[in-house]
C-alpha positions in Angstrom: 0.0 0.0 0.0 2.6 2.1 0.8 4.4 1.5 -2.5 1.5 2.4 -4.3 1.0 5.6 -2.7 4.7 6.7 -2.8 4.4 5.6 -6.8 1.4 7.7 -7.6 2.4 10.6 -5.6 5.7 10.6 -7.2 3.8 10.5 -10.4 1.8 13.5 -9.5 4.6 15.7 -8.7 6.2 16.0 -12.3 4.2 18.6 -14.7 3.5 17.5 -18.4 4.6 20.3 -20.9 4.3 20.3 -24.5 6.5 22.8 -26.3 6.4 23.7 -30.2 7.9 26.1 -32.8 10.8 26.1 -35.3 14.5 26.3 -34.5 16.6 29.4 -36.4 17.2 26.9 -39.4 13.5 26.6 -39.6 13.0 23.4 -38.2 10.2 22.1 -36.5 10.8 20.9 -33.0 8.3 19.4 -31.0 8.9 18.1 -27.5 7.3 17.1 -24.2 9.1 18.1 -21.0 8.1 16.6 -17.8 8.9 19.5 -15.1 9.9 18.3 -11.5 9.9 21.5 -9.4 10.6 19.3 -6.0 13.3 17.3 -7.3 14.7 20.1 -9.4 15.1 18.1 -13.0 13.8 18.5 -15.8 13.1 15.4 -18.5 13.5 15.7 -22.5 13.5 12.5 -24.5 13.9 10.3 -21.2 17.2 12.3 -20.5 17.3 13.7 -16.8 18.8 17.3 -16.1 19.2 19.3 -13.0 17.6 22.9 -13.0 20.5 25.2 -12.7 18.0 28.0 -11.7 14.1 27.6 -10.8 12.1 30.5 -9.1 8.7 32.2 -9.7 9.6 33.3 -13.4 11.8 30.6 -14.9 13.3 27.5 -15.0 16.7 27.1 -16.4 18.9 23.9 -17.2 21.9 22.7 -19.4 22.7 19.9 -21.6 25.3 18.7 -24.5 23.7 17.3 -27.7 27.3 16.5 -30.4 29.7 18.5 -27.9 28.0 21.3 -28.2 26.4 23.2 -25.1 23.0 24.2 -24.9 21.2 26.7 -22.1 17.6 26.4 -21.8 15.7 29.0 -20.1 11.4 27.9 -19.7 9.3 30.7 -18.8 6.8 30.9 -16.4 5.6 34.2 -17.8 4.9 34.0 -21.7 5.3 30.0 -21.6 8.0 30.1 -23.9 11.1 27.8 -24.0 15.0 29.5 -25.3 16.9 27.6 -26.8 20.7 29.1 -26.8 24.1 27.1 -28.3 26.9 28.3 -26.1 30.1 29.4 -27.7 29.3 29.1 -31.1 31.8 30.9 -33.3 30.9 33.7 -34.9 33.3 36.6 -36.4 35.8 34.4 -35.0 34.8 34.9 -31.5 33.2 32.6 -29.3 29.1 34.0 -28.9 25.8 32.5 -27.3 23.8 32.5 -30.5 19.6 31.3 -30.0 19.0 28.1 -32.0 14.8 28.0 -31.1 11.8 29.5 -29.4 9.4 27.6 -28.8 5.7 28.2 -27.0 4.9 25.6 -24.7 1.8 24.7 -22.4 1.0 22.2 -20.1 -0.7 19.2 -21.3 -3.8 19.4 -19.7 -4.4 23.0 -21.0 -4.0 21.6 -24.8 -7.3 23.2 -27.0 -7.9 19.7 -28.5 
């Protein structure tokens, strides 16, 4: 019994988020975040990341896709989700250039 609590609460804690747009190379991206404010990760194509900031406007985390370094900042405001490649060379300097914005919404809000 106890199990099965623990499961379902554990289960209730994450938020469902489904984000949408196109990336600068116009791209569609579509992905579904699962949001875990208590344990502080965030989930993307069952990959685990630890928010490196969370408060009442945004949730931020990092991860490496090919070697290269991506910053994600989610926001609590607009609902949108930045994508930003870290240290891309541009003009032969090292520059944080954004690679998508996307609008996302939590599941349960979806029109349809």
């Amino acid at each position: 019994f106890v199990m099965a609590v623990l499961t379902m609460s554990i289960g209730l804690v994450a938020d469902d988020i489904i984000c949408m747009g196109n990336s600068n190379t116009n791209q569609l991206i579509q992905i579904e975040v699962k949001l875990d404010k208590k344990l502080g990760t965030v989930e993307l194509e069952s990959q685990k990341y630890e928010l490196s900031l969370s408060n009442d406007y945004m949730h931020v985390w990092q991860n490496t896709i090919d070697k290269q370094l991506y910053t994600n900042s989610l926001s609590r405001i607009d609902g949108s989700l930045t994508v930003i490649a870290e240290g891309v060379i541009v003009n032969e300097k090292p520059q944080p250039v954004v690679r998508a914005i996307l609008q996302c919404s939590a599941r349960d809000d979806l029109h349809f």
